[in-house]
DSSP file (Angstrom, degrees, kcal/mol; ACC not computed):
  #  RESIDUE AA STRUCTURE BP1 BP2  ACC     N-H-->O    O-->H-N    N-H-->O    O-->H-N    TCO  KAPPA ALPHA  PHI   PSI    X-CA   Y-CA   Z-CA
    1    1 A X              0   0    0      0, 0.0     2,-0.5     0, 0.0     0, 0.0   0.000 360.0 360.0 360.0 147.6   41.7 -141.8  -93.6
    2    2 A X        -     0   0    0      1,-0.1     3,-0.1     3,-0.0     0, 0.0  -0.683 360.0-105.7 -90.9 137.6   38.4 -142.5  -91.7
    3    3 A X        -     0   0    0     -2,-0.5     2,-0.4     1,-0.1    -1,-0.1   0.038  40.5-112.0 -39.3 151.0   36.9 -140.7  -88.9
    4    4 A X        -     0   0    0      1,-0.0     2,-1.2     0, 0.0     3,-0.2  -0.710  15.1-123.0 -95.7 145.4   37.1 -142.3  -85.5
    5    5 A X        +     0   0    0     -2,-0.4    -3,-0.0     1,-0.2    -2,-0.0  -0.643  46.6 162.7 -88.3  92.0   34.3 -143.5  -83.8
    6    6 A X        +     0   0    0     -2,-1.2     2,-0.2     2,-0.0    -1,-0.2   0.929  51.3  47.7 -90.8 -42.6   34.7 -141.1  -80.4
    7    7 A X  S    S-     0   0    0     -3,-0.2     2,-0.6     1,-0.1    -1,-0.0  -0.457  73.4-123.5-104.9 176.1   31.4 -141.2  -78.6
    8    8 A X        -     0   0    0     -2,-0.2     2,-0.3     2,-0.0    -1,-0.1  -0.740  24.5-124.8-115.6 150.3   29.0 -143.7  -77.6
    9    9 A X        +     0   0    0     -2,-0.6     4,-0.1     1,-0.2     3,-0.0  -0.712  27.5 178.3 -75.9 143.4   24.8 -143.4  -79.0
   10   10 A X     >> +     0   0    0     -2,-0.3     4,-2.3     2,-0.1     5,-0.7   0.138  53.0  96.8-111.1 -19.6   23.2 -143.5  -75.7
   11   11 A X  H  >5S+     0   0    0      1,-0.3     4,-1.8     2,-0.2     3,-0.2   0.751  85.4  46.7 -22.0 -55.3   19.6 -143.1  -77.6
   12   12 A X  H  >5S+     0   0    0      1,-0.2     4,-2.2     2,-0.2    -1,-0.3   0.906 109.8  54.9 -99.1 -37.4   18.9 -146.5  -77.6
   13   13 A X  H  >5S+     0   0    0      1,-0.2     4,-1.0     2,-0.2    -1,-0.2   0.777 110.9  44.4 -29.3 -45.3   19.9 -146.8  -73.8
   14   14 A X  H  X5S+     0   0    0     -4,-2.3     4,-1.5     2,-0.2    -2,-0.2   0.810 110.2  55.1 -94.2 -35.8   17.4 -144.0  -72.6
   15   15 A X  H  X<S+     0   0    0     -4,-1.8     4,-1.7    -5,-0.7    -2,-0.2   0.922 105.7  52.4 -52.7 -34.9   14.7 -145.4  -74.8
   16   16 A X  H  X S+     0   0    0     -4,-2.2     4,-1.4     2,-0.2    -2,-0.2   0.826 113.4  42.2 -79.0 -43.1   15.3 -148.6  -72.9
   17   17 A X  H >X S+     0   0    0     -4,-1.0     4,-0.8     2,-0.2     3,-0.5   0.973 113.6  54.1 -61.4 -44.4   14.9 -146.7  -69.0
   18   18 A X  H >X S+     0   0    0     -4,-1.5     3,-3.7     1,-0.4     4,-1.6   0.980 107.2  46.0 -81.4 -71.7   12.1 -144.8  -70.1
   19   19 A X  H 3X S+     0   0    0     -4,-1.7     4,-1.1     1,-0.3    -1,-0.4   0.739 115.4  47.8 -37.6 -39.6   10.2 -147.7  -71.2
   20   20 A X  H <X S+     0   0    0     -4,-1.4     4,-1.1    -3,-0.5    -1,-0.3   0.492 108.7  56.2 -66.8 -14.1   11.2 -149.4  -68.0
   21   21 A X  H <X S+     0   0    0     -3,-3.7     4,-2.8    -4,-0.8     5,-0.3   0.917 108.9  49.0 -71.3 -59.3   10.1 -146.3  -65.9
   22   22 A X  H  < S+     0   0    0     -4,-1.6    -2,-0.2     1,-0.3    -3,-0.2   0.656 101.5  54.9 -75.4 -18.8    7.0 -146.5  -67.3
   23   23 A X  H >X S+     0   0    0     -4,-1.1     3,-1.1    -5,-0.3     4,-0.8   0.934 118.0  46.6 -71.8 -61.3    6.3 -150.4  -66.8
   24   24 A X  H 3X S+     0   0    0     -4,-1.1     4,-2.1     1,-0.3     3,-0.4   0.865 104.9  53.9 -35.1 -57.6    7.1 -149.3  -63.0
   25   25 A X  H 3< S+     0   0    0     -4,-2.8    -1,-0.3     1,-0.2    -2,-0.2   0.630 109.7  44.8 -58.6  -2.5    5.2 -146.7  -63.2
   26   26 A X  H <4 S+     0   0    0     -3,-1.1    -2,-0.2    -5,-0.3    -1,-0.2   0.649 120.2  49.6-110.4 -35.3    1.9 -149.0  -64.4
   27   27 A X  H >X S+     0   0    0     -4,-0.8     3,-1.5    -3,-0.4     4,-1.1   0.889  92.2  65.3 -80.1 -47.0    2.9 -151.6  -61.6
   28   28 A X  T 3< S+     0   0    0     -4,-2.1     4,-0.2     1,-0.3    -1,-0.2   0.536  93.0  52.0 -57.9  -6.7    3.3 -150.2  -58.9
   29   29 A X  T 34 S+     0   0    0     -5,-0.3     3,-0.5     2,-0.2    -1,-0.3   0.760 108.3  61.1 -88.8 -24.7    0.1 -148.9  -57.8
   30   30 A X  T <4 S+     0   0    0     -3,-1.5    -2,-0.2     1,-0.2    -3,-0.1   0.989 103.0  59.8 -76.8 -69.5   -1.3 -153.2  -58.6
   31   31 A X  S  < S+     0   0    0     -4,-1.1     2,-0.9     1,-0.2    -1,-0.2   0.564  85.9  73.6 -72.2  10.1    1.5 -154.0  -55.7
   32   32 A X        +     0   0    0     -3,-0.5     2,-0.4    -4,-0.2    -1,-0.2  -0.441  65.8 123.5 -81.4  59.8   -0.2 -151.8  -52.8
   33   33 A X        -     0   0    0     -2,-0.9     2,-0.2    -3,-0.1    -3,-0.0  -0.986  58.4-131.5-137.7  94.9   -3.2 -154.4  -52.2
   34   34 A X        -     0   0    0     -2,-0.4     2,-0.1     1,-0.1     3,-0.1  -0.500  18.6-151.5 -44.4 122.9   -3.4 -155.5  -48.6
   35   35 A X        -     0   0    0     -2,-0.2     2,-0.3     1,-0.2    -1,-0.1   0.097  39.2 -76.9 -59.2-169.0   -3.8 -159.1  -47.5
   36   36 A X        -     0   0    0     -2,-0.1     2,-0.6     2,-0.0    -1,-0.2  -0.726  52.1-129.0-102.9 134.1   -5.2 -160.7  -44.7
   37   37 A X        -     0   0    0     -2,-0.3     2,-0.4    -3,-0.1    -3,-0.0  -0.851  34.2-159.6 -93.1 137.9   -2.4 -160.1  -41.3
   38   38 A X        -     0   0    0     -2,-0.6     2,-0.8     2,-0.0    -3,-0.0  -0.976  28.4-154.2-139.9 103.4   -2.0 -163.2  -40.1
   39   39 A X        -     0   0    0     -2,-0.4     2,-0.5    82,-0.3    -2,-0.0  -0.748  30.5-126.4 -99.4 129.9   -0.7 -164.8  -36.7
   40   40 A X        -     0   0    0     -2,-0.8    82,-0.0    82,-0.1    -1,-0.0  -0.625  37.6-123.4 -60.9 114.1    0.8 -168.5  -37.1
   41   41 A X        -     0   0    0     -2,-0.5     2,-0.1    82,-0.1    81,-0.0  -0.220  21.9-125.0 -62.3 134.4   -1.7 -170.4  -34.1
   42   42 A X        -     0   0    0      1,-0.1     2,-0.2     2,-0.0    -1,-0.1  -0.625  38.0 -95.2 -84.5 163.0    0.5 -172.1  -31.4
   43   43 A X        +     0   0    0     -2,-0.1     2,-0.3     1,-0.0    -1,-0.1  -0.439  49.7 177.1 -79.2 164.1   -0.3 -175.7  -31.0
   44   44 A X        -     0   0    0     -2,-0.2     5,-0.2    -3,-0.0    -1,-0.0  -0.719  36.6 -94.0-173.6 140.6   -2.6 -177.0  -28.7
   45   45 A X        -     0   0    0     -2,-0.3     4,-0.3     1,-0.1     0, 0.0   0.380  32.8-145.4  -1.3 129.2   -4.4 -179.9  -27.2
   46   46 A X  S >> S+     0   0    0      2,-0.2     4,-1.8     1,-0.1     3,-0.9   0.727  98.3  63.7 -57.2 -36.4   -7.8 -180.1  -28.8
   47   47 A X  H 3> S+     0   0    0      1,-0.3     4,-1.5     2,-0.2     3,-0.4   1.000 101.0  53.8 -61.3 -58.3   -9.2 -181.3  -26.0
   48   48 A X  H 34 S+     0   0    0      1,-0.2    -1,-0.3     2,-0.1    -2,-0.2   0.759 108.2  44.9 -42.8 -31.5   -8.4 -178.1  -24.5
   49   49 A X  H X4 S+     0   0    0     -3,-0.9     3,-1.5    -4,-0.3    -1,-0.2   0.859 110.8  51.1 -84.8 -42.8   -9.9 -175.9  -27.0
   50   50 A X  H 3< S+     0   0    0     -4,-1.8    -1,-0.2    -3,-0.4    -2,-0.1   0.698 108.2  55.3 -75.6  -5.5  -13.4 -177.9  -27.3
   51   51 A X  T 3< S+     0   0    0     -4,-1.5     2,-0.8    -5,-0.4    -1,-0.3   0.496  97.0  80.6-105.2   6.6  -13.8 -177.8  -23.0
   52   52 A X    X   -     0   0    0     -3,-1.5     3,-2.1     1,-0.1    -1,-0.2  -0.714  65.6-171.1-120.1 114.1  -13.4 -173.8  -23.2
   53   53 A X  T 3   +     0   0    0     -2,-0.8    -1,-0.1     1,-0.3     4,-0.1   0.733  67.5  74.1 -81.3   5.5  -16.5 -172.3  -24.2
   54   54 A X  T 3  S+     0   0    0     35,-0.1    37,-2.1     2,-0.1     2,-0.3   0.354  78.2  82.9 -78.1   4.1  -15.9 -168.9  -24.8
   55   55 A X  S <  S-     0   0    0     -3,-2.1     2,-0.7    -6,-0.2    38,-0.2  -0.830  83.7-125.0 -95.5 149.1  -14.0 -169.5  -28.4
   56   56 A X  E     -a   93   0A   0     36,-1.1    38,-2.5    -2,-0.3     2,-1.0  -0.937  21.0-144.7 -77.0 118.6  -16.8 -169.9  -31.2
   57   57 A X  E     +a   94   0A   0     -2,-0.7    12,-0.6    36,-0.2     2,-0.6  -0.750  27.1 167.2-114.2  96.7  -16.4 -173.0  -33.0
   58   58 A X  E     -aB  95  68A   0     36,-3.4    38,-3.0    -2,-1.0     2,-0.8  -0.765  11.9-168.1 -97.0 115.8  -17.1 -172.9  -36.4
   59   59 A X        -     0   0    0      8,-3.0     2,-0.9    -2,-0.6    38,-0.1  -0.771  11.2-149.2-135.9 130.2  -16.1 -175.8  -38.8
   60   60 A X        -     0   0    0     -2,-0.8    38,-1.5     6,-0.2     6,-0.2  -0.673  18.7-149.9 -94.3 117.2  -16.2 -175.9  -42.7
   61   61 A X  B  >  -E   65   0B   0      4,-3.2     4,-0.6    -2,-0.9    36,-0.1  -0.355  30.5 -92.4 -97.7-171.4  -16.8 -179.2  -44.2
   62   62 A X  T  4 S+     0   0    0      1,-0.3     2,-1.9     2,-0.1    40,-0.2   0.740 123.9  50.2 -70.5 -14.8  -15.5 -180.7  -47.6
   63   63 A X  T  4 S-     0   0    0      2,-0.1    -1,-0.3    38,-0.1    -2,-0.2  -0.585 125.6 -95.6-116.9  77.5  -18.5 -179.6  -49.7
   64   64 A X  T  4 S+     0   0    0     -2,-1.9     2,-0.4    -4,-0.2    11,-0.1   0.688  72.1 153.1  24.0  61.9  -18.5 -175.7  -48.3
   65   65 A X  B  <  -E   61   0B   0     -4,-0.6    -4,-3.2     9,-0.1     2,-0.1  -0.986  35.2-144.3-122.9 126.9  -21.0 -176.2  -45.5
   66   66 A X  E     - C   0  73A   0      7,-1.0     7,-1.1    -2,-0.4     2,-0.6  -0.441  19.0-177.7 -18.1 119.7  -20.8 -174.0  -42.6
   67   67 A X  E     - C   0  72A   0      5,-0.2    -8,-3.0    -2,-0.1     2,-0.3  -0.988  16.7-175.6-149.9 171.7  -21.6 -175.2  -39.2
   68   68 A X  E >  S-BC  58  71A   0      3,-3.3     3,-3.8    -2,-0.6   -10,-0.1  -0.964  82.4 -23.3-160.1 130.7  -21.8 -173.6  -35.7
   69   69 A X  T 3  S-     0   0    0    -12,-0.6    -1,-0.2    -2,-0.3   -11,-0.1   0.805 133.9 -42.6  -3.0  95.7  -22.5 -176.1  -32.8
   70   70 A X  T 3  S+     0   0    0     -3,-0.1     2,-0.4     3,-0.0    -1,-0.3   0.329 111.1 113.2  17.7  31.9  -23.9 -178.3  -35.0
   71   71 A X  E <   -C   68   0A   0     -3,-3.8    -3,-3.3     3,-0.0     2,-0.4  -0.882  66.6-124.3 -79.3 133.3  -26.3 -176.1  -37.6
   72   72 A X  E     -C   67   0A   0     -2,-0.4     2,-0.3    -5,-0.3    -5,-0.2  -0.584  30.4-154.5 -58.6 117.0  -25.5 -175.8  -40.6
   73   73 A X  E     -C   66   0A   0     -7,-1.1    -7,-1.0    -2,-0.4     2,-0.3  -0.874  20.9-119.3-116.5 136.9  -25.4 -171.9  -41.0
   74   74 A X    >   -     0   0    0     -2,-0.3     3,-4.4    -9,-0.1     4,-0.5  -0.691  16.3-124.4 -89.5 142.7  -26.0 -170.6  -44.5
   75   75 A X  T 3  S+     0   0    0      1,-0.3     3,-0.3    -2,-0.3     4,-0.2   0.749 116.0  58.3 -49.1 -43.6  -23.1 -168.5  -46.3
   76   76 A X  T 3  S+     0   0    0      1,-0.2    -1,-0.3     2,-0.1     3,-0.1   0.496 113.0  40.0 -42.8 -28.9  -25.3 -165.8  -46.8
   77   77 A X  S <> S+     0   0    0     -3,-4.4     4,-0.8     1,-0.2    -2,-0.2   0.466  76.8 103.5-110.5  -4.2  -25.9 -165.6  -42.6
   78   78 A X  H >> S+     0   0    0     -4,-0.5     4,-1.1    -3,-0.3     3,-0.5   0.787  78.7  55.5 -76.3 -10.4  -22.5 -166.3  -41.4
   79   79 A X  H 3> S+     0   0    0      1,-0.2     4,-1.5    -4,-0.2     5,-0.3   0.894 114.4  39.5 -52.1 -52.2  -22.0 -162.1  -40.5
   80   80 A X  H 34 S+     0   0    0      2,-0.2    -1,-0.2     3,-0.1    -2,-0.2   0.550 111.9  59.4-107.3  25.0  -24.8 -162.0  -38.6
   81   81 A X  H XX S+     0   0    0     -4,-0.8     3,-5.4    -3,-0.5     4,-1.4   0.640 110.2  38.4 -40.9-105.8  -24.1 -165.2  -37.1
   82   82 A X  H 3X S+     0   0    0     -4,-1.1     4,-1.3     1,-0.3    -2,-0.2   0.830 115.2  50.8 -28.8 -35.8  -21.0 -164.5  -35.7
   83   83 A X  H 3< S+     0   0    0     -4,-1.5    -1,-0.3    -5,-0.2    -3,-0.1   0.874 107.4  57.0 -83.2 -14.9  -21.7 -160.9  -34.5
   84   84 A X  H <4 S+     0   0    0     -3,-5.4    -1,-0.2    -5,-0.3    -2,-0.2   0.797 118.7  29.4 -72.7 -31.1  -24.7 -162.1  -32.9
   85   85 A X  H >X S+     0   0    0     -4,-1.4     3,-4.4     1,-0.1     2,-2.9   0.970  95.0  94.6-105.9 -53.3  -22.6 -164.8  -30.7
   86   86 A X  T 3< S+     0   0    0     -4,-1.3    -1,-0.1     1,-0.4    -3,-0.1   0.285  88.6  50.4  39.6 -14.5  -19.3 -162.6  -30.6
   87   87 A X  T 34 S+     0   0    0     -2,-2.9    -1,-0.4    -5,-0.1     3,-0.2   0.416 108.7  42.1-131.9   7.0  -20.6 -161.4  -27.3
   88   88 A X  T <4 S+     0   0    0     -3,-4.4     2,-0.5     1,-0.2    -2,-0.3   0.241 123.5  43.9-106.4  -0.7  -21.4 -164.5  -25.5
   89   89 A X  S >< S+     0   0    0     -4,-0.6     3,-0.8     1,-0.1   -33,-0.2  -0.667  72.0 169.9-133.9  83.4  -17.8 -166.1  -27.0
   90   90 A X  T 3   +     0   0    0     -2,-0.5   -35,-0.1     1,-0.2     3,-0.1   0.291  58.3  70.1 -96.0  15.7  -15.7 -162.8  -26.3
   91   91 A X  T 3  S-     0   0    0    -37,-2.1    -1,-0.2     1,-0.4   -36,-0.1   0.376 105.1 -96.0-129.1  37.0  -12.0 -164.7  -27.1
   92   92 A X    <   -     0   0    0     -3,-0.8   -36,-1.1   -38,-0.2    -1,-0.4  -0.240  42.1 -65.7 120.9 170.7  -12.2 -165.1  -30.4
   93   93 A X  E     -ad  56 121A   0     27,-2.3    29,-2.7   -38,-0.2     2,-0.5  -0.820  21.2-156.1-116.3 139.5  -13.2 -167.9  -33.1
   94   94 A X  E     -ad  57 122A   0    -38,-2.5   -36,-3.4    -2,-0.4     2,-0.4  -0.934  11.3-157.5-125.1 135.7  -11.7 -171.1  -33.9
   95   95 A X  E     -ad  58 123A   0     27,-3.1    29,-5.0    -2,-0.5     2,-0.5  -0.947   8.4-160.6-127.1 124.7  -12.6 -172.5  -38.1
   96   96 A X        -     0   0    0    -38,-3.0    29,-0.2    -2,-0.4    27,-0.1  -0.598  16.4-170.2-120.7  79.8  -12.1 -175.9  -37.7
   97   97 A X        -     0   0    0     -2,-0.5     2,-0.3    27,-0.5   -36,-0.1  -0.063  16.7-136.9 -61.5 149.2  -11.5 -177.2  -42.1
   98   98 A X        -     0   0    0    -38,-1.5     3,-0.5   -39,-0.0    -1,-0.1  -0.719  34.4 -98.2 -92.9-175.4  -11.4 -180.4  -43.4
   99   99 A X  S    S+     0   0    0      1,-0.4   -38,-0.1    -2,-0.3    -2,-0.1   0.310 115.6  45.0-106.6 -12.5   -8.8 -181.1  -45.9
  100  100 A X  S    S+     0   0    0      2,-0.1     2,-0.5     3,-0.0    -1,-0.4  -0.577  80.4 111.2-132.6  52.3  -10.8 -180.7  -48.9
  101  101 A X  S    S-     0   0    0     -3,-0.5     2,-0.4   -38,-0.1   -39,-0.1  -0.996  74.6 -96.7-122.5 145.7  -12.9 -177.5  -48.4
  102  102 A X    >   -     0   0    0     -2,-0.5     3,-1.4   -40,-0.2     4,-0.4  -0.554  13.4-135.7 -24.5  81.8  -12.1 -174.7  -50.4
  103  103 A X  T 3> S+     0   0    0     -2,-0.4     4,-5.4     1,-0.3     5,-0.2   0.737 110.6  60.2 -50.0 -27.6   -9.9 -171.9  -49.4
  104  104 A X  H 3> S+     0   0    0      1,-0.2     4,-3.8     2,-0.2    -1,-0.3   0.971 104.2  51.5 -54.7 -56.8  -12.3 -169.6  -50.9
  105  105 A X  H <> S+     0   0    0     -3,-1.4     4,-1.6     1,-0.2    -1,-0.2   0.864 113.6  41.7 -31.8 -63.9  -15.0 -171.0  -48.4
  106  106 A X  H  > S+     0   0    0     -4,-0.4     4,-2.5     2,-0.2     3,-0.2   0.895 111.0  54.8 -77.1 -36.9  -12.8 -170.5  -45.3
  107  107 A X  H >X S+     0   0    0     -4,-5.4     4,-1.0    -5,-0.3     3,-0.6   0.986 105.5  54.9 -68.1 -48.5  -11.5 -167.0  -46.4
  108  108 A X  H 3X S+     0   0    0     -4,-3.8     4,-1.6     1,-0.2    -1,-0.2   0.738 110.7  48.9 -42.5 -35.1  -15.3 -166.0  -46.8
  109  109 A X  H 3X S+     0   0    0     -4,-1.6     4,-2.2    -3,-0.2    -1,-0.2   0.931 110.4  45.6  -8.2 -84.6  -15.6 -167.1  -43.2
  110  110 A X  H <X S+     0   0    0     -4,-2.5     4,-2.2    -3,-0.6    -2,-0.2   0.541 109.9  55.9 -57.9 -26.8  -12.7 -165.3  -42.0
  111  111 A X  H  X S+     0   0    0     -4,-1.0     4,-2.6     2,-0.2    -1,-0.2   0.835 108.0  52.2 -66.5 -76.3  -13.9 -162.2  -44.0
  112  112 A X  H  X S+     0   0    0     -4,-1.6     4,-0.9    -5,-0.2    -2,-0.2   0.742 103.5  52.1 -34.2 -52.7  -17.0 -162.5  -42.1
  113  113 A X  H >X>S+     0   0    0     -4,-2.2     3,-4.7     2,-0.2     4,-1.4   0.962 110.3  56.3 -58.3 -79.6  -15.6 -162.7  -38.4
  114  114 A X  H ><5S+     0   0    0     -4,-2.2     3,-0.6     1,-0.2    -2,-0.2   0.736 102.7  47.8 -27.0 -63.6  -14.0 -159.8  -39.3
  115  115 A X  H 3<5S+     0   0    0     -4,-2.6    -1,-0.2     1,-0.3    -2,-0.2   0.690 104.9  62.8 -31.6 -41.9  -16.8 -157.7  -40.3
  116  116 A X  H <<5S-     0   0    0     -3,-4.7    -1,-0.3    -4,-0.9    -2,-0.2   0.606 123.9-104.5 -85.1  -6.1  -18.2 -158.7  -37.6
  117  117 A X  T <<5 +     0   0    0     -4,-1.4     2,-1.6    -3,-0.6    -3,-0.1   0.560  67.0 151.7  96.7  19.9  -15.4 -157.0  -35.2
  118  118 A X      < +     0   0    0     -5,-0.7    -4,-0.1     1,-0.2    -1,-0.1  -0.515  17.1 173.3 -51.1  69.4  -13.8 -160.4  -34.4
  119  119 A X        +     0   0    0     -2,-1.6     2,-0.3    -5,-0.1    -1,-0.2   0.659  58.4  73.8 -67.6 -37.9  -10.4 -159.6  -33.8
  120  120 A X        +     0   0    0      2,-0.0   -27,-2.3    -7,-0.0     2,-0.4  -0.808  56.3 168.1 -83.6  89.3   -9.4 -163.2  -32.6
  121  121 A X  E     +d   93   0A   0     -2,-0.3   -82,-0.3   -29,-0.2     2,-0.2  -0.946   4.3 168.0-150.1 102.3   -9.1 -165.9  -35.6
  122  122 A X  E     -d   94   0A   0    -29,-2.7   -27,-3.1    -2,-0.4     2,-0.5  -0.955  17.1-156.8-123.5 146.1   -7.4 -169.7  -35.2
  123  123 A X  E     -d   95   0A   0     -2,-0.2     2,-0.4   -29,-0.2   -27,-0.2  -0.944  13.6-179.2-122.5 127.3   -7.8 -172.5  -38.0
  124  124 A X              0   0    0    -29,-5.0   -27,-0.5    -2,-0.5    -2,-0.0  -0.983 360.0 360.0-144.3 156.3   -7.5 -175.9  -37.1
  125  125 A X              0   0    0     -2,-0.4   -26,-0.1   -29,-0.2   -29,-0.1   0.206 360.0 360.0 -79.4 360.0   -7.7 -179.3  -39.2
């Protein structure tokens, strides 16, 4: 008569975790990478926002040009823009896009404010 088959191989099983430990172990350190925190803006009246002068009003047009009350500020200057006026406009900065600028463009912006200790940050179309 033939032997009975009583137990089960687990070999191939524990090769199969370990390998999967270790693909966790290789990933996980990649998903700790902080973003940008982010408040969703409530809406409000434009009119309101352009008649209060204490926001800085910065607007990115469709071919990545900077401008601040109408100069064109170079990419290269917008940190020391903004920290220079950041204390005549103490509630914060409004990035005002058009529909075709770059995200890359605005985030360098946004990037910038920070840097500059611009705590305050609203983006409007």
């Amino acid at each position: 008569m033939r032997d009975s088959f009583n137990e089960i191989n687990i070999t191939p099983l524990t090769d199969i975790f370990l390998v999967l430990l270790i693909i966790m172990m290789v990933i996980a350190p990649m998903l700790d990478q902080q973003g940008l925190n982010l408040a969703v803006p409530e809406i409000v009246d434009k009119q309101s926002i352009t008649k209060d002068p204490k926001i800085m009003n910065f607007s990115v047009t469709n071919d990545n040009k900077y401008f601040f009350n109408n100069n064109e500020i170079a990419a290269a200057d917008l940190e020391q823009t903004v920290s220079e006026n950041s204390k005549d406009y103490p509630d914060g900065l409004l990035i005002q896009v058009d529909d075709d600028a770059e995200h890359g463009a605005v985030v360098k912006l946004m990037d910038s404010a920070r840097n500059a200790g611009v705590t305050s940050i609203s983006l409007s179309r």
